[in-house]
C-alpha positions as CSV (number, residue, x, y, z in Angstrom):
1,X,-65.1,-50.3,48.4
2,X,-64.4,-51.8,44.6
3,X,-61.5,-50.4,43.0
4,X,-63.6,-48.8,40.2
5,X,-65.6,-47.0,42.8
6,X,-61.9,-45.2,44.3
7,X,-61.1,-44.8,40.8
8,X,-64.1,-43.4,39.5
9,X,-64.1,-40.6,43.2
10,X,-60.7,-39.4,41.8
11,X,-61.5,-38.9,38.8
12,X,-65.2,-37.0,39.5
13,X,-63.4,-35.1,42.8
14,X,-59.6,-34.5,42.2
15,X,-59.5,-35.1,38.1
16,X,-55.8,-36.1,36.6
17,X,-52.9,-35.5,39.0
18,X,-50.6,-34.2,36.1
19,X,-53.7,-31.6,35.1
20,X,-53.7,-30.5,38.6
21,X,-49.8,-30.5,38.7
22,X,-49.4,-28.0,35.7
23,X,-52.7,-25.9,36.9
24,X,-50.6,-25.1,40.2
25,X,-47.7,-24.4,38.7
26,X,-50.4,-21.4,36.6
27,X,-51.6,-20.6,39.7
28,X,-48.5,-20.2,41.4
29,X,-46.9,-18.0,38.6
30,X,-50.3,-16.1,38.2
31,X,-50.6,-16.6,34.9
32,X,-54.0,-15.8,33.3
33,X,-55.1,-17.1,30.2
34,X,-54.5,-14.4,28.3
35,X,-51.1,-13.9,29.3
36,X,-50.2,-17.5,27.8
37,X,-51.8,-16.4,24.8
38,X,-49.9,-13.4,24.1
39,X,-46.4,-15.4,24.9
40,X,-47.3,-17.7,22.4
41,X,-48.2,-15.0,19.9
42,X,-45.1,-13.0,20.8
43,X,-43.0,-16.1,19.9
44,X,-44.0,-16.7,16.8
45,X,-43.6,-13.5,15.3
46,X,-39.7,-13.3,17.1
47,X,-39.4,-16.6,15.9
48,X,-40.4,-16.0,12.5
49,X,-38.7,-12.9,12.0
50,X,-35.4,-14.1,12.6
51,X,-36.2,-16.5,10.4
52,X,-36.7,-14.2,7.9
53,X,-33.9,-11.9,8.2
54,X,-31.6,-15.6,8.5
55,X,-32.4,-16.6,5.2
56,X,-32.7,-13.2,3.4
57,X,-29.0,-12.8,4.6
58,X,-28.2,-16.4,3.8
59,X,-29.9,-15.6,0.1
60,X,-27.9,-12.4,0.0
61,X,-24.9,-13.9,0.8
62,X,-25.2,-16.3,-1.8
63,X,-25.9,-14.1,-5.1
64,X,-23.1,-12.0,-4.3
65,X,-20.4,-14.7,-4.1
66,X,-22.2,-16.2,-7.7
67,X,-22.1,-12.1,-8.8
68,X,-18.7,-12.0,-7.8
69,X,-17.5,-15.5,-9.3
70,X,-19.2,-14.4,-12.4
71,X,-17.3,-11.6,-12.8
72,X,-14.1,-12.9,-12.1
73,X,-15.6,-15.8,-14.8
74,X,-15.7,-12.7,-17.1
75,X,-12.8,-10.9,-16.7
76,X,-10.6,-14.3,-17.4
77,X,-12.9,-14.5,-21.0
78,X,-11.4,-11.5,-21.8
79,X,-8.2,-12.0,-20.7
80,X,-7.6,-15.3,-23.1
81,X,-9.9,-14.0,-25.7
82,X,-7.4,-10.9,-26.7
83,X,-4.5,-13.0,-25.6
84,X,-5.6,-15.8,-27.9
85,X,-6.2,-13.4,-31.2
86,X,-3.4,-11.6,-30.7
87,X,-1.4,-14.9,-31.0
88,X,-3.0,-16.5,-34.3
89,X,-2.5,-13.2,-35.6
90,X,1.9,-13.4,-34.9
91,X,1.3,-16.6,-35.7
92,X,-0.1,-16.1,-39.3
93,X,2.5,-13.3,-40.1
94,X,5.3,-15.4,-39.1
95,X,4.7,-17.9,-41.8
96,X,3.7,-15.4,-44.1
97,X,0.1,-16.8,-44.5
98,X,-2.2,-15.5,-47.3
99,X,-3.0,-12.0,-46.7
100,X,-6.7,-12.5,-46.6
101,X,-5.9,-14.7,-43.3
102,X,-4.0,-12.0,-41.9
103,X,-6.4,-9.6,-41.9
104,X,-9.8,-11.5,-41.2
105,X,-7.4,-12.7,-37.7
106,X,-6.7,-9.4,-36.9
107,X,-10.4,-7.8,-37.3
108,X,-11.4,-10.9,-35.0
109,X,-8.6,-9.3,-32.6
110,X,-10.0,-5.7,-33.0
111,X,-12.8,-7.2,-31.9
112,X,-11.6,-8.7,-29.0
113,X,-9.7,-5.6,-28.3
114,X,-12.7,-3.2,-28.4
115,X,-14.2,-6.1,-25.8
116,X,-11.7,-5.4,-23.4
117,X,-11.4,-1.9,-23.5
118,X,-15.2,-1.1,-23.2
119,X,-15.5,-3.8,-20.4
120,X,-11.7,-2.2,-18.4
121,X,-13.8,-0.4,-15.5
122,X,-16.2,-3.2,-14.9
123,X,-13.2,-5.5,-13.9
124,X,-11.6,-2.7,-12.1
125,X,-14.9,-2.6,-9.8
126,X,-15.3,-6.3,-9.5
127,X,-11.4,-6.7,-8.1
128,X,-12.5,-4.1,-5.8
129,X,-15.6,-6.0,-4.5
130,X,-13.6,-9.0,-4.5
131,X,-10.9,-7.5,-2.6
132,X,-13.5,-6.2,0.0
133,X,-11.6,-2.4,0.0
134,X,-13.2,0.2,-1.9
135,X,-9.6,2.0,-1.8
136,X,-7.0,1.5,-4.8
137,X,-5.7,-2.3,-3.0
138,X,-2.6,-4.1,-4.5
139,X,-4.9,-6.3,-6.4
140,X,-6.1,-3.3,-8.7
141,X,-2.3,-1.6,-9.2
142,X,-0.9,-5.2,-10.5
143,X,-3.9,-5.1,-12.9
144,X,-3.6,-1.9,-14.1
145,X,0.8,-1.2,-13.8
146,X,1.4,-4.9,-15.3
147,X,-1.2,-6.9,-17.0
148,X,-3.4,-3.8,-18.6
149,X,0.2,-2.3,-19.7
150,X,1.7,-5.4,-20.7
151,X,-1.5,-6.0,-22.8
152,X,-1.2,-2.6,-24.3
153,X,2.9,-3.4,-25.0
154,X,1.5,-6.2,-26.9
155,X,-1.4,-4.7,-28.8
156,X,1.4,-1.7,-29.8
157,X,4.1,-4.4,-31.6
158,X,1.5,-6.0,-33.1
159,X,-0.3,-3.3,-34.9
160,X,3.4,-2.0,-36.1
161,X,4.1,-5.6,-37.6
162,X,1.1,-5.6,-39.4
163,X,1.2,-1.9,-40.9
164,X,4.4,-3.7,-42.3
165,X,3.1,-6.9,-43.6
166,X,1.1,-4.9,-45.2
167,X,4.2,-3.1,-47.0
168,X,5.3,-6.5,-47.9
169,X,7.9,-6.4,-45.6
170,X,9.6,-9.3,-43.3
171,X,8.0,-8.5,-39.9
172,X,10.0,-11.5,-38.2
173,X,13.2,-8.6,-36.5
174,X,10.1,-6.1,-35.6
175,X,8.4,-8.9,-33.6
176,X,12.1,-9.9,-32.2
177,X,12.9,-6.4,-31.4
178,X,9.6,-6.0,-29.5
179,X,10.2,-9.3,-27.6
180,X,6.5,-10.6,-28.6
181,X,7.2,-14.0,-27.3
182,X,8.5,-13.1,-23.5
183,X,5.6,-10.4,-23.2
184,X,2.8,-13.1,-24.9
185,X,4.0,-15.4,-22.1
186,X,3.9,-13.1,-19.4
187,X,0.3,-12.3,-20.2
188,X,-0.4,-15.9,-19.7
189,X,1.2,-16.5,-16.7
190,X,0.4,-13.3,-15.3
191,X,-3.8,-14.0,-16.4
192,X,-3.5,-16.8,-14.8
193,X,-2.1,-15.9,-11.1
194,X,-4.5,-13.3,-11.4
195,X,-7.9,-14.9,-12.0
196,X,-7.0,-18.2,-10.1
197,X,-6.4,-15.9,-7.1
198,X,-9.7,-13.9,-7.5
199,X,-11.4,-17.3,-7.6
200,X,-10.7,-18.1,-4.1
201,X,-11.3,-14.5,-2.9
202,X,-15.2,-15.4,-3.6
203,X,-15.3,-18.5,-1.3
204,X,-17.9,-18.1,1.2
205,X,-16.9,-18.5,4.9
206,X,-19.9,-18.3,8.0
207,X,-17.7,-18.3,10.8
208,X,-17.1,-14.1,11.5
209,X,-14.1,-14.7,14.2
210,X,-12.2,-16.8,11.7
211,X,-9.1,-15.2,9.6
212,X,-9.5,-17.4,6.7
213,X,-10.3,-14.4,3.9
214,X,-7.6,-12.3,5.6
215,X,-4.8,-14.8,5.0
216,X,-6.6,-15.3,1.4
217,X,-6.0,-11.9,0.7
218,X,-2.9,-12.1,1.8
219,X,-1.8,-14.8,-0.1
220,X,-3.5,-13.4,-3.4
221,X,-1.1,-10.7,-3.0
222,X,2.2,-12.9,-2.6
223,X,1.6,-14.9,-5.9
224,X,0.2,-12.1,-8.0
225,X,3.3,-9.7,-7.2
226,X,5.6,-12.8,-7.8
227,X,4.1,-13.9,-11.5
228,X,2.7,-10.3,-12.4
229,X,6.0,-8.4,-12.1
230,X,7.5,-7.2,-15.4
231,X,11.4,-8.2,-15.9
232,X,13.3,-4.5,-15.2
233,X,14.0,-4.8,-19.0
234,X,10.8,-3.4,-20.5
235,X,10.1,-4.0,-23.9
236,X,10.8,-1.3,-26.2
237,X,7.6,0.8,-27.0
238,X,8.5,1.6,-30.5
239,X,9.5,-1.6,-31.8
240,X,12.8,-0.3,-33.7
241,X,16.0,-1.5,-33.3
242,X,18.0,0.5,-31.1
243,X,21.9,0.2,-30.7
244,X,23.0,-0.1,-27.4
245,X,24.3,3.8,-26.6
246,X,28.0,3.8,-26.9
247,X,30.2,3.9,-23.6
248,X,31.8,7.0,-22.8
249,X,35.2,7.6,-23.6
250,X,37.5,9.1,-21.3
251,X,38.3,12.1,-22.7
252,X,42.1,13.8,-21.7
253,X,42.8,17.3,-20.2
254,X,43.8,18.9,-23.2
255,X,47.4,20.4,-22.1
256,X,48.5,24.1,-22.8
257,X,50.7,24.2,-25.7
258,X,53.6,26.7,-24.4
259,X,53.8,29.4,-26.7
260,X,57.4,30.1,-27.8
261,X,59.1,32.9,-27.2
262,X,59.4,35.3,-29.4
263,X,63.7,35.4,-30.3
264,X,65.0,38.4,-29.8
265,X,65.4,40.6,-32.9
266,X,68.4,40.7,-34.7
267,X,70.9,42.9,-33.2
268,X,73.6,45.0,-35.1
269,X,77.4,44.2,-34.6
270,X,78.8,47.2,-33.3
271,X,80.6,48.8,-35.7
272,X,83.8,50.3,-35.2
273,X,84.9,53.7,-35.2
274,X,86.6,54.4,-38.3
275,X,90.4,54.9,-37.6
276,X,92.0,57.8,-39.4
277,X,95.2,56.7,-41.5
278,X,98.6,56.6,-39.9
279,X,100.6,58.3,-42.1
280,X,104.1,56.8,-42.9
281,X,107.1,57.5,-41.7
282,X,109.5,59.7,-43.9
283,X,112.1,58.0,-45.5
284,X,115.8,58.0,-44.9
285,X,118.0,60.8,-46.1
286,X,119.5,59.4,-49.4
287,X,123.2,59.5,-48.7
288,X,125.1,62.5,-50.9
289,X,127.4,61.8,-53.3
């Protein structure tokens, strides 16, 4: 018989060996044709609703670490804003600049004060979503025992050197007294640590076994308690010069002066008895003549 002829039975009697492989394999798993249709269905809806709820998270994920970094964007505008103001306005009564410059820098500084102030709780509740603890962390007591109070040292001295610019008085001892330079610095340095620190807190990390945000954290609180601790010599609140109080002097046990004596009153010589006179004794006897 031809070769066409063999090929042509096989295909008319048997059909194609790999059709008839995969229909045993059905028949040997019982299969029907509806069951295949409902696995198929079944896997597309699992499929696509982990899809879903993958990027939903993934989307999630993503707006709160661009929140969070927009906070943290925010609270370091504030910090240099009143930082910045506070300095042009020392600076401007230190070289006794026109008064008009004096006060249009220090409404600019109100301004920036009234800013910070308004905007205080907002930061407090982004360190705490940065920080991940809704309990008061070590993040949120630097902020509030060093830099808010700091800040507030500052803003005090200030507004006493300008009540006495405005006197016409030299404000350059007030500002000395008040150690405006040192606590100016430490705003900086202390701004600084702090927002650079909150920065990285917003990284984003996929891997949930992975201690990465933990020693973050940890390290966050290292350098900000190391540049965000206040010398032990705090500022003086008032602003005055205040001699140093005077050592104690050691003081003597006052000693008893002894009381004299009284002397002894006077006492009278005793007197004598008076003697009675001795009479004489009687003359000779003249002789006779």
């Amino acid at each position: 018989m031809p070769r066409a002829c063999v090929a042509g039975a096989w295909d008319q009697g048997n059909g194609d060996p790999m059709s008839k492989y995969g229909m045993g394999l059905l028949r040997s798993a019982r299969l029907t044709r509806r069951q295949l249709i409902t696995f198929a269905l079944v896997s597309a809806v699992l499929n696509g609703v982990v899809t879903a709820c993958v990027g939903t998270w993934l989307a999630q994920t993503y707006a709160t670490q661009q929140s969070r970094r927009k906070s943290v964007e925010t609270l370091a505008h504030l910090i240099y804003d009143r930082r910045t103001r506070a300095g042009m306005v020392v600076s401007s009564m230190r070289r006794n600049a026109p008064l008009e410059e004096i006060q249009y820098r220090k409404r600019a500084y109100d301004e920036a004060y009234v800013d910070w102030n308004k905007n205080i709780l907002l930061n407090l509740f982004a360190i705490r979503e940065v920080a991940g603890d809704l309990k008061f962390t070590t993040l949120v007591k630097a902020f509030e025992d060093e830099l808010v109070a700091s800040m507030a040292d500052v803003d005090r001295c200030l507004t006493q050197a300008y009540d006495q610019k405005l006197k016409g008085e030299d404000v350059a001892p007030l500002l000395e007294a008040c150690r405006m330079a040192k606590m100016h610095q430490f705003v900086l340095d202390c701004g600084a640590t702090f927002t650079d620190e909150l920065y990285k807190l917003t990284r984003i990390t996929f891997d949930p076994f992975s201690r990465a945000l933990e020693e973050r954290k940890h390290l966050a609180e290292v350098n900000i308690k190391a540049n965000c601790t206040r010398p032990p010599e705090e500022p003086p609140l008032t602003g005055a010069v205040t001699a140093p109080p005077a050592a104690p002097t050691a003081t003597s046990t006052p000693t008893p002066t002894p009381t004299p004596a009284p002397e002894p009153a006077p006492t009278a010589a005793p007197t004598q008895p008076a003697t009675e006179p001795v009479p004489a004794p009687p003359a000779p006897p003249s002789p006779s003549p």
